[in-house]
Structures are given as structure tokens and as C-alpha cells.
N, C-alpha and C positions, 0 to 999 in steps of 0.2 A: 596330450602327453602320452608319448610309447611306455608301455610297465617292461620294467626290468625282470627276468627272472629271478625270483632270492630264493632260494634251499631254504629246507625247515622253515617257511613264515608260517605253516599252520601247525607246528608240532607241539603237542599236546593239548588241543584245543579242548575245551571243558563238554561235557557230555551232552546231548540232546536238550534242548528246551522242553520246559513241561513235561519229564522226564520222572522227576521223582514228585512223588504225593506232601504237601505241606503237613509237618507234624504237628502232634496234637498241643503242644506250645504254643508254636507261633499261627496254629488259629486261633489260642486264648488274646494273644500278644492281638492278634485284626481283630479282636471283635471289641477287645479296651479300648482302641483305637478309636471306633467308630462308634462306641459309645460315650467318650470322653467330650465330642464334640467334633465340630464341625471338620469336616477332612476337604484339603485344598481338594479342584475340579485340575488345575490345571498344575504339575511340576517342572520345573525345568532345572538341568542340572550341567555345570561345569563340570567335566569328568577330567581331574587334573592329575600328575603325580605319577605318572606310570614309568619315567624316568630314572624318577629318584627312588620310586619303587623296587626298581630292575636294582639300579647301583647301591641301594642299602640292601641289597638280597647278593652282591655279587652277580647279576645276570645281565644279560646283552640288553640295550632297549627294546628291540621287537620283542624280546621274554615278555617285560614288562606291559606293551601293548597288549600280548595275549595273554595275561592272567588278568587285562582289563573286562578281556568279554567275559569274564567268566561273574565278574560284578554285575557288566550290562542286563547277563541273563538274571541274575538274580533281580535285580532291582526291577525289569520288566516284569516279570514272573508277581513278585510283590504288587506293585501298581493294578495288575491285571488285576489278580485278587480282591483287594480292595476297592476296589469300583471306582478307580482314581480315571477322569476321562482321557487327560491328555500328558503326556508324558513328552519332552523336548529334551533331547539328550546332543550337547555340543560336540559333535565328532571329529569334524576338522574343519580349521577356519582358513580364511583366506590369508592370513598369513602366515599359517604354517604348509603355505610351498617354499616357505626359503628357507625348509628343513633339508638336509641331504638328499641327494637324489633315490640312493638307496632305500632310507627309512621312508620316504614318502610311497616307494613302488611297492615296499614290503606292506606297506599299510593300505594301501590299496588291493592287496591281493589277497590278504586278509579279511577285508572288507568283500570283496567277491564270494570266497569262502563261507564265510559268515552267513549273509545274506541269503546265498546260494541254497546253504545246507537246510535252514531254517523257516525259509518260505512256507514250506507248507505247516509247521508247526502254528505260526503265528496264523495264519488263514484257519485253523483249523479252533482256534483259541479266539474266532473271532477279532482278533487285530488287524488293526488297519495302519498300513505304513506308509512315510509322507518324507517327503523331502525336502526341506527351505534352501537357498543358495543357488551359487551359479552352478546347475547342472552340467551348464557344456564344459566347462572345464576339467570335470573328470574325463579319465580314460573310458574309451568307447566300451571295452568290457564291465568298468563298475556301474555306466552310466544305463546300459542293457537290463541286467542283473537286477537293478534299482529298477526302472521302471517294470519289469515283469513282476517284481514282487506287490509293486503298487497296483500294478493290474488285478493281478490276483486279490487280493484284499479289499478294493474299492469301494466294494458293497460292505462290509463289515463295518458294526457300529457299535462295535467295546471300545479297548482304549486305542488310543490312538498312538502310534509311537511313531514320533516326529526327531527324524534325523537333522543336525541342521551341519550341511557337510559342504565345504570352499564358502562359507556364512561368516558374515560380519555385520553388525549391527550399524554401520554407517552405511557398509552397501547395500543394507537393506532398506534405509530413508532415504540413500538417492535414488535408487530406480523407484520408489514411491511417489519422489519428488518428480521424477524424469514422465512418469504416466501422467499424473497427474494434468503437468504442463502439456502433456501431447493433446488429454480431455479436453483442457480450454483453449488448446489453442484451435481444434477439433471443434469447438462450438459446442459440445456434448455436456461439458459440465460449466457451471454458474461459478468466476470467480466467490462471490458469496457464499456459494453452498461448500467453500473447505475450510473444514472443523477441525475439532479432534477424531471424530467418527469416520469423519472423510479418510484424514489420512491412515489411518488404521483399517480402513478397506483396502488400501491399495498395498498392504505390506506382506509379506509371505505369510504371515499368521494370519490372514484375514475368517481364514474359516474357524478361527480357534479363539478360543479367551485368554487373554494375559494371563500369567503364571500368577499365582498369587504366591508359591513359593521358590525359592530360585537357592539352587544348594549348588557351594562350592567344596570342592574336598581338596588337600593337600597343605593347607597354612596360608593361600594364598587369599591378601584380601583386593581384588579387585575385580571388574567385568569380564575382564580382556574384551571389548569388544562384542558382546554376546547380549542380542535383543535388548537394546539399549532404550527404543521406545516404548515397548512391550513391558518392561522391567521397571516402572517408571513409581509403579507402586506394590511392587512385590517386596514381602518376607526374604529377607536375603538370610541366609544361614548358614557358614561357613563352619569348616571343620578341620582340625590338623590330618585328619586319618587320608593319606593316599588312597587313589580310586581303585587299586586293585585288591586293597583291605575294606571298602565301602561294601557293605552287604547287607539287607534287609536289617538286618538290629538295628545299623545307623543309619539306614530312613528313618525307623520309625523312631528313632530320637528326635529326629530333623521332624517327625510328623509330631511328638507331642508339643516339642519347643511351640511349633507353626499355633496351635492349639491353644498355649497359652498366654498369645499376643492379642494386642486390642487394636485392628484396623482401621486405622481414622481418614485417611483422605483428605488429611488436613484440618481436618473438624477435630476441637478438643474434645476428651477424655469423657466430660460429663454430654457434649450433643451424643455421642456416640452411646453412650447410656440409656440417654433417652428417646433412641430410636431402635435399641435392642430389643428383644422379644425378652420377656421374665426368667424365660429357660435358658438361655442362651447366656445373659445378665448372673445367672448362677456359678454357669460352669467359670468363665472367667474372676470369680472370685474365689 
């Protein structure tokens, strides 16, 4: 896809990353946190609402897209912080190209902006950025920009901020499905030896662990589409607040909610008891 010129897509973008110093609050706020109990390794978040954000504010949609980064940056910023490992943030899916042509080149060029400016912020904070989805579908410039960032960062091993950009959770179990079949039919892999472990190597997440928590914002209760394998025993947490109003306070609602759930796997109430550690057994009561 050719990007269209749009005017103003980066007007008023929110200020430098890792820019201001967290206050003396909301280090009390991370360290309740972290002492309250266990904090997810992996998040992953629907970032929905920037629409309805724009039109209940009176402002154009692209308004609305860019006072999403300005969320992105916070909630990154937070994560880092907290020692949170892997951070998946759904940015655009596969099918949202059969949005306007326009809104798609302005978020695109946005996305280069973004990206662009940032780089060496997040390299320098130790992050490392990653990609899930059909890369070649993007435009040659965002698809550049993205891999130079991921260059840069590669060796970094803070959090991990995991873009998942033209990503769908179906087209990421058939090109799973599609290797797989190539392995045996290759001779390389043992019809028998495909598992659950199996297929979850072959899936873009393969280097990462399941989200245990997976937050959606805006009122909306569903996937869309988004790490549908992966997601399979995640903490789902939904919240009315549009993603341009999402800012570290409501993570860490999203984080204490997470905190005071009992993860079973299927196993009742009392196995899960009594394979808890005593301390552990406390805080959930």
C-alpha cells in the first residue's frame, strides 16, 4: 500500500517518552502493587475507543488516534516501571484495512512518527520492540522504521513491547497450522510430537508467555480477534473508560482486580489451595 499525504496527522503529539520523573504517589501506588501480591509477567491490551473518544470530545478520528499515544506512552512507561516483562498492545488488525483509505494512511504515518521519534528513547530504557503480524502488508516506510527500531533494541532485555500490527488471532493459527504441515510433510517433525507446546512454538508469540492478563477498554465485551490461542487462560478485564482516557491509575485497577483472582486451569477452588504456597494462600483471602 502507497501512504497518502494527510496534514496535521502528527499535531499535537504528546511530549518525549520518559520525559518527566514518576511522583512521589504513584511510586507509593508501584510498590502497593508489588507488594500486594503477585504482578502478571505478561499484559496484553485491546486499545479500543479512540473513535468514540474523538466524537464525544467533538474532535476528527485521527484527534482521537493521537491522544491514544499519549495513553500508549503512559501505560509503557508504567509497565517499564514495574518490572512487568512483556507488554502486547493490539494496534491494528487485519481487519481494520477496510477502514477508509485516508484513516488507514493517516495511522500509518502516525505510526512512523511515533516510532521514528522514540526509538532511541525506548533503547535507551532498555526496551526491546517486536512485531506479531503480517509485516509485508504494511507500507515500505512503516515496515523500515519498524524493523530499524527492532534492530536497535534486540539486545535489550527489560520489557518487551510487542506490537501486534495487520494481527488476527485466526491468522496467526493458520500460518502455525501452515508450518507445521510444511515440518511433516518435510520429514523434520513427528506427526505425534504435535501438542499444545508444539503449536504454541510455531505461533508469533513463541518467544513470550501467554498474557495472564488481557485488558479491554471502551464497554466493549469481546476478542475481536486478538490472540485467541494465547488468551486461552488469561484474566480478561474489561473496562467502560475509552483508551484515550486509559492511564496508569487504570492499569493499576486492572492490576489489583488481576491480584485478587484465583487461577485455576480448570482445577477447583480447594486443588488450587492446596498447591498454593501459605503466603500466597493469605493474600487471596
Amino acid at each position: 500500500m502507497a501512504l497518502k499525504k494527510v496534514t496535521n496527522v502528527t499535531t499535537s503529539l504528546p511530549s518525549r517518552w520518559f520525559s518527566s520523573d514518576t511522583n512521589r504517589t504513584d511510586k507509593e501506588q508501584q510498590a502497593a502493587l508489588q507488594k500486594a501480591g503477585q504482578l502478571p509477567q505478561h499484559i496484553a491490551i485491546i486499545m479500543d475507543g479512540n473513535g468514540r473518544w474523538a466524537k464525544m470530545k467533538g474532535k476528527s478520528r485521527m484527534e482521537g488516534h493521537i491522544a491514544g499515544v499519549s495513553s500508549v506512552r503512559d501505560i509503557v512507561e508504567a509497565c517499564h516501571q514495574l518490572g512487568i516483562g512483556y507488554l502486547t498492545l493490539f494496534t491494528f488488525s487485519t481487519e481494520n484495512w477496510k477502514r477508509p483509505e485516508q484513516e488507514i494512511s493517516a495511522l500509518m504515518q502516525l505510526l512512523i512518527r511515533v516510532i521514528g521519534r522514540e526509538s532511541r528513547k525506548l533503547h535507551e530504557n532498555n526496551i526491546r520492540l517486536q512485531v506479531i503480524g503480517e509485516m509485508h502488508r504494511l507500507p515500505q516506510k512503516v515496515e523500515r522504521v519498524l524493523r530499524d527500531c527492532m534492530e536497535l533494541t534486540k539486545e535489550n532485555n527489560g520489557l518487551m513491547l510487542n506490537l501486534a500490527l495487520s494481527y488476527s488471532g485466526q491468522w496467526d493459527m493458520l500460518q502455525a497450522c501452515r508450518a507445521i504441515a510444511a515440518d511433516v510433510q518435510a520429514g523434520t517433525l513427528q506427526l505425534e510430537a504435535i501438542d499444545e507446546a508444539c503449536m504454541a512454538s510455531y505461533l508469533s508469540t513463541a518467544e513470550m508467555p501467554d498474557p495472564e492478563l488481557l485488558i479491554r477498554t471502551s464497554g466493549e465485551f469481546r476478542l475481536s480477534n486478538f490472540l485467541l490461542w494465547q488468551s486461552a487462560y488469561s484474566e480478561i478485564y474489561y473496562t467502560s473508560i475509552y483508551w484515550p482516557d486509559f492511564r496508569r491509575e487504570q492499569l493499576y485497577e486492572a492490576l489489583y482486580d488481576f491480584q485478587q483472582r484465583e487461577r485455576r486451569f480448570g482445577q477447583t477452588s480447594e486443588q488450587v489451595q492446596t498447591r498454593m504456597p501459605a503466603s500466597a494462600q493469605t493474600q487471596h483471602h
